[in-house]
TILUM-730183 format. One record per residue: residue in three letters; residue number from 0; x, y, z of N, C-alpha, C, CB in turn. Coordinates in steps of 0.05 Angstrom, whole numbers, always signed. Glycine has a CB too. Layout:
# residues N
+------+-----+--------+--------+--------+--------+--------+--------+--------+--------+--------+--------+--------+--------+
! code ! pos !    n_X !    n_Y !    n_Z !   ca_X !   ca_Y !   ca_Z !    c_X !    c_Y !    c_Z !   cb_X !   cb_Y !   cb_Z !
+------+-----+--------+--------+--------+--------+--------+--------+--------+--------+--------+--------+--------+--------+
!  ALA ! NUM !      X !      Y !      Z !      X !      Y !      Z !      X !      Y !      Z !      X !      Y !      Z !
...
+------+-----+--------+--------+--------+--------+--------+--------+--------+--------+--------+--------+--------+--------+
***
This chain:
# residues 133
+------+-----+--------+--------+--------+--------+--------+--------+--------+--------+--------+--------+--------+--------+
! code ! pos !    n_X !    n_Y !    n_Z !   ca_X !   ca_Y !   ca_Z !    c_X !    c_Y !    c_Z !   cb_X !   cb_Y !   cb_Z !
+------+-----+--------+--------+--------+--------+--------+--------+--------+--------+--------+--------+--------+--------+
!  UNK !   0 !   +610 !   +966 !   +293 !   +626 !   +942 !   +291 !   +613 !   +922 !   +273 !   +632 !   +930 !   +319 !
!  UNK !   1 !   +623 !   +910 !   +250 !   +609 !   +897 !   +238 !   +618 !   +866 !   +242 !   +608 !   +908 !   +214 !
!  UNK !   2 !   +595 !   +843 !   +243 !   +600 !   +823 !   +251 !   +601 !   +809 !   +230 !   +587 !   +816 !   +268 !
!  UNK !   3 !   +619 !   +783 !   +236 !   +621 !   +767 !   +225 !   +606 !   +749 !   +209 !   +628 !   +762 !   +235 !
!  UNK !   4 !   +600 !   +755 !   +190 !   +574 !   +739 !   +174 !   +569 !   +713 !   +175 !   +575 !   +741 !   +147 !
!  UNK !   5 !   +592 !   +699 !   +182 !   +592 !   +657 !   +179 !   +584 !   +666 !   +209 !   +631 !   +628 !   +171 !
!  UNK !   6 !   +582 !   +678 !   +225 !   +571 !   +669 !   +255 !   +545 !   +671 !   +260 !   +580 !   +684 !   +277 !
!  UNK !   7 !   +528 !   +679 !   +233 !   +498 !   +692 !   +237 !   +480 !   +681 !   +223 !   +494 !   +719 !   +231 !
!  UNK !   8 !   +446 !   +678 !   +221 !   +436 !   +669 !   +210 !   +434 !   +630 !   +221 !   +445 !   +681 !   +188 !
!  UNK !   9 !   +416 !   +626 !   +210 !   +411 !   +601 !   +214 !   +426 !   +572 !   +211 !   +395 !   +602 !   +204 !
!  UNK !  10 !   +438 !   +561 !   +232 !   +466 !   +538 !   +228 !   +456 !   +508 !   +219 !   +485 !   +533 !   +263 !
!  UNK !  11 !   +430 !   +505 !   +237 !   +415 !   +473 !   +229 !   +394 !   +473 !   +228 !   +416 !   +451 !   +245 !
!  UNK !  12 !   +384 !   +461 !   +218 !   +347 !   +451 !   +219 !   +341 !   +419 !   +233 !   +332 !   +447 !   +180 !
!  UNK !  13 !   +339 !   +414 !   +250 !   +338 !   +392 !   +256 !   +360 !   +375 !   +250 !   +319 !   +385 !   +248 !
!  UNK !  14 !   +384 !   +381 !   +261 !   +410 !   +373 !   +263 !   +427 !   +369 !   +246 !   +412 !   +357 !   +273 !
!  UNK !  15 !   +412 !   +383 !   +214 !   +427 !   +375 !   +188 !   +435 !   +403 !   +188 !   +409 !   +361 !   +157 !
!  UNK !  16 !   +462 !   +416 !   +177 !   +466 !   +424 !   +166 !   +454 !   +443 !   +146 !   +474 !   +412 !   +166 !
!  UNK !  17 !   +450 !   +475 !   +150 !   +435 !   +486 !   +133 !   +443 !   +486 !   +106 !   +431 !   +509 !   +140 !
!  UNK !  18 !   +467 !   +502 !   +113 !   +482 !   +509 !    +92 !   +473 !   +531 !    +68 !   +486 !   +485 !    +81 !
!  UNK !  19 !   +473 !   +540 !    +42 !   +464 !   +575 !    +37 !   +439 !   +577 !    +36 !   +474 !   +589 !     +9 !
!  UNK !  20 !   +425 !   +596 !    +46 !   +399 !   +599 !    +45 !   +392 !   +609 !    +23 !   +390 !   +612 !    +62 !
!  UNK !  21 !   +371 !   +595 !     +7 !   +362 !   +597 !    -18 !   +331 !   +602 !    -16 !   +370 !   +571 !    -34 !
!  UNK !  22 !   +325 !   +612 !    -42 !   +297 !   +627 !    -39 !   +274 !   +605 !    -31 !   +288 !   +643 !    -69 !
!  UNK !  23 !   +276 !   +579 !    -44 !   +266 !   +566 !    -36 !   +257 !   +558 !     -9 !   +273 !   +556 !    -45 !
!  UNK !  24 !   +277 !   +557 !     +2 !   +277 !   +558 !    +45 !   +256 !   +577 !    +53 !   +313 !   +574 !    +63 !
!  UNK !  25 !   +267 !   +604 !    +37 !   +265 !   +638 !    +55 !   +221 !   +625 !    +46 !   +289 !   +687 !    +26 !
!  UNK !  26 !   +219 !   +611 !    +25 !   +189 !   +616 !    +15 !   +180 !   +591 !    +32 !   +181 !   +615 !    -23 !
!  UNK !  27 !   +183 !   +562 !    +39 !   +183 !   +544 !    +52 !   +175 !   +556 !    +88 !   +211 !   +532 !    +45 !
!  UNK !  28 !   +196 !   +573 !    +94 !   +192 !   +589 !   +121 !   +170 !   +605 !   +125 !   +213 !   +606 !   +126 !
!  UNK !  29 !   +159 !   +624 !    +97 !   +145 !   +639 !    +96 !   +120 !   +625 !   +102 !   +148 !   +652 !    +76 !
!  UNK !  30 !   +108 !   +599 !    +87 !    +96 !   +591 !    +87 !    +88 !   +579 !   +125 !   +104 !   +579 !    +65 !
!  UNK !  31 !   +112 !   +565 !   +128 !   +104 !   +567 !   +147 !    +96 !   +589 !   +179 !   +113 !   +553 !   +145 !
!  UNK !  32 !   +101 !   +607 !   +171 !   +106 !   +633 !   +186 !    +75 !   +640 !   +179 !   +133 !   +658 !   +174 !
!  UNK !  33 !    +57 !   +639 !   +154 !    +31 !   +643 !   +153 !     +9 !   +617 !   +172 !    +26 !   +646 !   +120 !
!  UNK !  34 !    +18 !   +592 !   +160 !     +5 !   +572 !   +172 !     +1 !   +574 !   +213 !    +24 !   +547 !   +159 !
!  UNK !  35 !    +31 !   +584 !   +219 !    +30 !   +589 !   +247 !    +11 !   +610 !   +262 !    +55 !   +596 !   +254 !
!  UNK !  36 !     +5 !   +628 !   +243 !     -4 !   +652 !   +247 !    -27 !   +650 !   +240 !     +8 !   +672 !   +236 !
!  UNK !  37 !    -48 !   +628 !   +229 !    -70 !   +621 !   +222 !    -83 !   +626 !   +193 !    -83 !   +630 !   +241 !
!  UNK !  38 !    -70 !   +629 !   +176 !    -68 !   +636 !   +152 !    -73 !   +609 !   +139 !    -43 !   +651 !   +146 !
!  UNK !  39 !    -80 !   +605 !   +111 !    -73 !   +592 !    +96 !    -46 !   +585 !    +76 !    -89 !   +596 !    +90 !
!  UNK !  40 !    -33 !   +573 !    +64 !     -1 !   +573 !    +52 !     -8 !   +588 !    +33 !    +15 !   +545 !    +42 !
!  UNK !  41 !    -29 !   +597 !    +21 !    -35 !   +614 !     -4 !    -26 !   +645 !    +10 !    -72 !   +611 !    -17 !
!  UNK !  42 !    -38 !   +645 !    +31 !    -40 !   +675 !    +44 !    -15 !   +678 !    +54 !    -62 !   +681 !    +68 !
!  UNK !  43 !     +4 !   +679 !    +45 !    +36 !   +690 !    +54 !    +27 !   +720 !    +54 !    +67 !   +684 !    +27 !
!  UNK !  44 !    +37 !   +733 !    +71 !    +47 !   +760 !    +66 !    +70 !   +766 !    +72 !    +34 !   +777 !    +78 !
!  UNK !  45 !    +74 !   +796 !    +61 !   +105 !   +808 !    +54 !   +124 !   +805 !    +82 !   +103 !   +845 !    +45 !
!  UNK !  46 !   +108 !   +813 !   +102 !   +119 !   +813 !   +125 !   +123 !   +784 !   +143 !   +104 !   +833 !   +138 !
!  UNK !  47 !   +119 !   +761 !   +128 !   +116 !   +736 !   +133 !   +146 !   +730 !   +107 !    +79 !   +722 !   +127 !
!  UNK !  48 !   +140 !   +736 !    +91 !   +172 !   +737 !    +72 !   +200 !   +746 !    +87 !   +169 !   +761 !    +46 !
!  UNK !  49 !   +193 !   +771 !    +96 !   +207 !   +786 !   +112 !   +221 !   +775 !   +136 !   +192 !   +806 !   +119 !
!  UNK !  50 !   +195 !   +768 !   +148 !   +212 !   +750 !   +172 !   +223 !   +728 !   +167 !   +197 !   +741 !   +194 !
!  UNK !  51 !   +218 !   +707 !   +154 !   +230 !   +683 !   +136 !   +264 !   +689 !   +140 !   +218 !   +685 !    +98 !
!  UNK !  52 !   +262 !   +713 !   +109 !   +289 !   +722 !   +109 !   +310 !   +728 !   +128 !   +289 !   +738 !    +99 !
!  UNK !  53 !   +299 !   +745 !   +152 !   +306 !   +753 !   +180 !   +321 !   +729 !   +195 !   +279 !   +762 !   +198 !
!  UNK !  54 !   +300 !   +710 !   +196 !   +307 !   +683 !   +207 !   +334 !   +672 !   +203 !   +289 !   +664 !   +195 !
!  UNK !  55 !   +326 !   +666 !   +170 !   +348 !   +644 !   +163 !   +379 !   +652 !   +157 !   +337 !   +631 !   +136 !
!  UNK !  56 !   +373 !   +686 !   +142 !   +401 !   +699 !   +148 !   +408 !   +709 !   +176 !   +404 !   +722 !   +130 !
!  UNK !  57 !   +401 !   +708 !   +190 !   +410 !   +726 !   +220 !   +408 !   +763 !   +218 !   +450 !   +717 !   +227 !
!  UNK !  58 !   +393 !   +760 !   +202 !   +384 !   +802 !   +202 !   +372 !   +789 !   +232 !   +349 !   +825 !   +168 !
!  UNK !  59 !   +383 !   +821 !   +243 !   +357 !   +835 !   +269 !   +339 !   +833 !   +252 !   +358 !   +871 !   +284 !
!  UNK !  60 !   +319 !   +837 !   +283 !   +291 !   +843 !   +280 !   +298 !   +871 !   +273 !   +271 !   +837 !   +305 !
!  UNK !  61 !   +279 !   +884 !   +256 !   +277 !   +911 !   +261 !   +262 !   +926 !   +285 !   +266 !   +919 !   +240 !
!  UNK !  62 !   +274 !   +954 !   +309 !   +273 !   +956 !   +320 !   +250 !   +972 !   +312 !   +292 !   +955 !   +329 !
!  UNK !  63 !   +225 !   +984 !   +324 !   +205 !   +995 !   +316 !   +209 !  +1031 !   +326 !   +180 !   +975 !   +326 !
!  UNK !  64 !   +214 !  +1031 !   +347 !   +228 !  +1055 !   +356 !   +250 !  +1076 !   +330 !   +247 !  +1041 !   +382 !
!  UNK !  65 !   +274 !  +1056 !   +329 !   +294 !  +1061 !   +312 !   +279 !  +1062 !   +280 !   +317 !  +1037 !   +317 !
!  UNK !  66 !   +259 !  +1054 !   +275 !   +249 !  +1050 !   +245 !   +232 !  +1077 !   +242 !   +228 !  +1019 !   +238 !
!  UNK !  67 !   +212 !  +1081 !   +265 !   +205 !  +1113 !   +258 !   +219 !  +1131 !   +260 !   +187 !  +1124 !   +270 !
!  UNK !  68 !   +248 !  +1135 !   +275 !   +270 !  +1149 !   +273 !   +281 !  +1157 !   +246 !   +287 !  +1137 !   +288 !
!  UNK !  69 !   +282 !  +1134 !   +234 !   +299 !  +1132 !   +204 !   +277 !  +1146 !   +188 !   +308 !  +1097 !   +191 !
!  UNK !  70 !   +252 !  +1135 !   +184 !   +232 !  +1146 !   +166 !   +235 !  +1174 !   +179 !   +199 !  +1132 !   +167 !
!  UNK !  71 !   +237 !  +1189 !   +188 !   +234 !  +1224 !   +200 !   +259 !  +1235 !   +182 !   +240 !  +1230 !   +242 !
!  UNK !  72 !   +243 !  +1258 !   +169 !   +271 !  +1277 !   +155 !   +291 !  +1284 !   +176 !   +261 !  +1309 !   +140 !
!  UNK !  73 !   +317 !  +1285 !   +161 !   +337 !  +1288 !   +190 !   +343 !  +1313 !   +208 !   +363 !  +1282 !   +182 !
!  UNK !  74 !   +322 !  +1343 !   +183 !   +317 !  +1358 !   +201 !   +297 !  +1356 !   +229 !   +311 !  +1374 !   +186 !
!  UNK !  75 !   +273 !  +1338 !   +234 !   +258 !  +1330 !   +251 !   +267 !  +1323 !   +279 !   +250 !  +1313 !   +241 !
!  UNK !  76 !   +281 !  +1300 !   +267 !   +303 !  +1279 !   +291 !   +315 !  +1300 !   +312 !   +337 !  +1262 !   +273 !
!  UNK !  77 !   +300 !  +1287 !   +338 !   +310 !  +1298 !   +360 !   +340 !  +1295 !   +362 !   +297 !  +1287 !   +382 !
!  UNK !  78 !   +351 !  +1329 !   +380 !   +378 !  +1333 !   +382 !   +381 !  +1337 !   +416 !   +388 !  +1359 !   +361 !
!  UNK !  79 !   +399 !  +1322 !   +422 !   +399 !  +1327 !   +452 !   +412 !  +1348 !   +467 !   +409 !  +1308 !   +463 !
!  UNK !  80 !   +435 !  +1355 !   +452 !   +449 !  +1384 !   +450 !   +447 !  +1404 !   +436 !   +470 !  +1383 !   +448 !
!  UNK !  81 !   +429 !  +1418 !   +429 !   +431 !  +1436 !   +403 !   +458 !  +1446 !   +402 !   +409 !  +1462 !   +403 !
!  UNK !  82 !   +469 !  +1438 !   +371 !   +494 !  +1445 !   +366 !   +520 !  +1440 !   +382 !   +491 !  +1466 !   +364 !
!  UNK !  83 !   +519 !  +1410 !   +390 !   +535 !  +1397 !   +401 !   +539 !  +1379 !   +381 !   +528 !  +1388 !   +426 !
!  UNK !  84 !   +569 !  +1383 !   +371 !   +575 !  +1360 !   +343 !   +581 !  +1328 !   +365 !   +615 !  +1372 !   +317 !
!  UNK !  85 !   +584 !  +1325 !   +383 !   +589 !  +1301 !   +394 !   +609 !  +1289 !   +390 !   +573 !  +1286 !   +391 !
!  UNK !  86 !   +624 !  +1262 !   +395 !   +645 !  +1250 !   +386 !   +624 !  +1215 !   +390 !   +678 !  +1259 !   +407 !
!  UNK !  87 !   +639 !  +1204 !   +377 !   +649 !  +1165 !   +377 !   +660 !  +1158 !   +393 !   +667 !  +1150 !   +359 !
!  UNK !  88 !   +650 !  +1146 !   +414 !   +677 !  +1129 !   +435 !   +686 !  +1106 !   +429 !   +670 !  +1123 !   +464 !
!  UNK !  89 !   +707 !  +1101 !   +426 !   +711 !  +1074 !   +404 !   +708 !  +1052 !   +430 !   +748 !  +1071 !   +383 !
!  UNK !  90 !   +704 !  +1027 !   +410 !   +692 !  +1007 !   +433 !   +714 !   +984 !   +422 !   +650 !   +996 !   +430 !
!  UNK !  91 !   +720 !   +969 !   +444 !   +744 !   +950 !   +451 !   +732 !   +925 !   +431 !   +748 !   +942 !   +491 !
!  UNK !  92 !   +739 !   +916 !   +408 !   +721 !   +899 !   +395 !   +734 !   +872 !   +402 !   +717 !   +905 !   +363 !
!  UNK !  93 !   +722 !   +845 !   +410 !   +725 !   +814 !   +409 !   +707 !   +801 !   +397 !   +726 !   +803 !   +431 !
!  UNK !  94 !   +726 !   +783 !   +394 !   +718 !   +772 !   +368 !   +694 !   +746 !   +384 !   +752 !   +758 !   +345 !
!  UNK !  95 !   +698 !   +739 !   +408 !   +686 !   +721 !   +417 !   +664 !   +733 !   +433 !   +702 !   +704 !   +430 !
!  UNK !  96 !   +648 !   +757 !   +424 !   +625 !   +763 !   +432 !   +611 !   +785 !   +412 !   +627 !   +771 !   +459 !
!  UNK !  97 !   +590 !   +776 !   +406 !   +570 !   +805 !   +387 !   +570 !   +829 !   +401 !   +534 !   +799 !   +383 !
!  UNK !  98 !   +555 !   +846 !   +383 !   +546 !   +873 !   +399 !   +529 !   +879 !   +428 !   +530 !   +887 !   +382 !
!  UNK !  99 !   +511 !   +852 !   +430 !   +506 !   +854 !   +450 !   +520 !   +847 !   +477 !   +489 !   +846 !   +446 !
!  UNK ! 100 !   +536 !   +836 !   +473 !   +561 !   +822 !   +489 !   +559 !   +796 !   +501 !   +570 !   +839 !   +511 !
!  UNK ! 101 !   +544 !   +781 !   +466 !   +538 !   +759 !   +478 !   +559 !   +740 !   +474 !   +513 !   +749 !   +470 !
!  UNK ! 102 !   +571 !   +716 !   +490 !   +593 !   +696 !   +473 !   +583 !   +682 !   +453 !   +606 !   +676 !   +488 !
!  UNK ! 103 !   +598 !   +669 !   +432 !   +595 !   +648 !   +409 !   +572 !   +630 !   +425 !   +629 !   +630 !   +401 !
!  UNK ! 104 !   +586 !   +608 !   +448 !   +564 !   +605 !   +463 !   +541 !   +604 !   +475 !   +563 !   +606 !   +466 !
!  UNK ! 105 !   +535 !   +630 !   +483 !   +514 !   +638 !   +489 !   +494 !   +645 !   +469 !   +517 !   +654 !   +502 !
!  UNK ! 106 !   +503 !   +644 !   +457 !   +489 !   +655 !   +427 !   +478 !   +629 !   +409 !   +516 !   +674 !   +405 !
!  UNK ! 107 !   +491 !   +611 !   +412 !   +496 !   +585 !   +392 !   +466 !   +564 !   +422 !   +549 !   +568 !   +390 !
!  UNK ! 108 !   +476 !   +565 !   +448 !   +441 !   +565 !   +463 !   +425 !   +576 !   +455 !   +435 !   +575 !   +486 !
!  UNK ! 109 !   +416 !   +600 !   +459 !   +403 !   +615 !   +455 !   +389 !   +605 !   +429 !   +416 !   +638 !   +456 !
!  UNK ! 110 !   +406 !   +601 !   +397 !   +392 !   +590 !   +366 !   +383 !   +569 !   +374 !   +410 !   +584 !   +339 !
!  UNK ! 111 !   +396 !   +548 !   +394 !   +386 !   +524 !   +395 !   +345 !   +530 !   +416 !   +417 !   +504 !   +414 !
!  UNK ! 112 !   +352 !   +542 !   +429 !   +325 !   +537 !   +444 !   +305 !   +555 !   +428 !   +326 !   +546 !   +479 !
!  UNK ! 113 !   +308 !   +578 !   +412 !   +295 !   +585 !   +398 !   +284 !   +561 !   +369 !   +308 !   +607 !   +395 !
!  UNK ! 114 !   +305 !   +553 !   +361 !   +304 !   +523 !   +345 !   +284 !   +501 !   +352 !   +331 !   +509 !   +348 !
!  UNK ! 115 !   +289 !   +506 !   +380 !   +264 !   +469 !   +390 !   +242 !   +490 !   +397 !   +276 !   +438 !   +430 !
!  UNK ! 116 !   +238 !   +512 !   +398 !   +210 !   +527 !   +405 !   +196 !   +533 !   +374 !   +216 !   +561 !   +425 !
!  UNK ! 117 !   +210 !   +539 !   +358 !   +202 !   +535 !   +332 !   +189 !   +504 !   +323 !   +227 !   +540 !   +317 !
!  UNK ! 118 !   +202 !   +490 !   +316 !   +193 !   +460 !   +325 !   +173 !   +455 !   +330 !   +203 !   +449 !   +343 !
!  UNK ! 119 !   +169 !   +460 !   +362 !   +145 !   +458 !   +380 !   +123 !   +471 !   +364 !   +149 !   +473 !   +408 !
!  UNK ! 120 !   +130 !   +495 !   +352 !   +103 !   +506 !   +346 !    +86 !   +497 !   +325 !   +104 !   +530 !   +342 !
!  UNK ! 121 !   +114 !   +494 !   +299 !   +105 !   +484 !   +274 !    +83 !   +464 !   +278 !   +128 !   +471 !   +261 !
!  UNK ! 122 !   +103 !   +437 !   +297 !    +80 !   +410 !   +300 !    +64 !   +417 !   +311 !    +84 !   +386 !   +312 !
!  UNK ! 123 !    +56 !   +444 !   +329 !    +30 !   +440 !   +343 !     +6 !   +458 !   +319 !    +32 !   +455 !   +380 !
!  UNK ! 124 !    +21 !   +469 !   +307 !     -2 !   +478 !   +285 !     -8 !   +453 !   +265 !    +10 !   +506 !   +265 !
!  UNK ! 125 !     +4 !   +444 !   +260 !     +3 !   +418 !   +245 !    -17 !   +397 !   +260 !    +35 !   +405 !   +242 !
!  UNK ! 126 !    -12 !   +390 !   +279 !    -28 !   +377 !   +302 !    -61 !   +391 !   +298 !    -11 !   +387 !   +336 !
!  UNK ! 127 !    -63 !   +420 !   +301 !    -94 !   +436 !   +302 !   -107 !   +430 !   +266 !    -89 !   +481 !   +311 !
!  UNK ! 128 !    -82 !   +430 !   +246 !   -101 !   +426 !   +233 !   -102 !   +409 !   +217 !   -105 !   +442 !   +225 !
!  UNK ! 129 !    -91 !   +378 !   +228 !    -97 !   +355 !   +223 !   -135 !   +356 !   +242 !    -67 !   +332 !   +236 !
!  UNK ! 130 !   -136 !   +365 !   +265 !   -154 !   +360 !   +278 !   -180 !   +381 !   +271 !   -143 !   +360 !   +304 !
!  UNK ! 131 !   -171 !   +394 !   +250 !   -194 !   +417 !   +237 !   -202 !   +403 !   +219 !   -185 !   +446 !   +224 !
!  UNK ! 132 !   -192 !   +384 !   +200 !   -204 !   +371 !   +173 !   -220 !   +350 !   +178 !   -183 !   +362 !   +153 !
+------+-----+--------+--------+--------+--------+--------+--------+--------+--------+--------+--------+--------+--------+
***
C-alpha cells in the first residue's frame, strides 16, 4: 500500500512550518546527529547523512533483519513451503491510518513527542559542550 507522501516526513521545527526539505536542512541535521553522538561538526558520517535524510523526509528506519534478507541472492532466501507459489491477501486500505494502523493522529503525537525529545537532546549536548570549553 503506498502512502501518502504530504502525510510523511517532517511537519515543524519548533512550531514554524518546515516546508521542502532541502540539502541544506538534511546537512544542518547531519551535523547535528554527529555533535549528539559526540563527534565533532567536521566528523559527519554517511550514516549520520542518512539518518538526517530519514528524519526529515519520513523514510523508515531501515529494518536490519529485512536488510540482510535483501543483500542475500534470491536463490539463498529462506522458503517456507518448498514450491508453494503462495498468494496476496489484499488488505482493506484507509486512508485515515498507515501501515502500521496508526491514525493521522496518533501519528501527528507520536512526531510531536519525538520532536520535544529531539529538542531536549540537542540543548543538552549544547549545554555539555558549552561546559567542556
Amino acid at each position: 500500500m503506498k502512502r501518502n507522501p504530504l502525510k510523511e516526513g517532517a511537519l515543524t521545527e519548533n512550531s514554524a512550518g518546515l516546508g521542502t526539505v532541502t540539502r541544506k536542512m538534511v546537512r544542518e541535521r547531519a551535523v547535528e546527529l554527529a555533535v549528539i553522538n559526540g563527534r565533532s561538526a567536521q566528523e559527519v558520517s554517511k550514516s549520520d547523512w542518512e539518518q538526517a535524510k530519514r528524519e526529515l523526509t519520513g523514510e523508515p528506519d531501515p529494518d536490519p533483519k529485512e536488510a540482510v534478507l535483501e543483500s542475500a541472492p534470491e536463490s539463498e532466501r529462506w522458503d517456507p513451503v518448498p514450491g508453494s507459489t503462495g498468494h496476496k491477501v489484499p488488505v482493506a486500505s484507509s486512508d485515515d491510518e498507515d501501515d502500521e494502523g496508526r491514525s493521522d493522529n496518533e501519528r501527528l503525537v507520536d512526531e510531536g513527542i519525538a520532536g520535544a525529545e529531539h529538542d531536549q537532546t540537542r540543548q543538552a549536548s549544547r549545554e555539555a559542550t558549552k561546559k567542556d570549553k
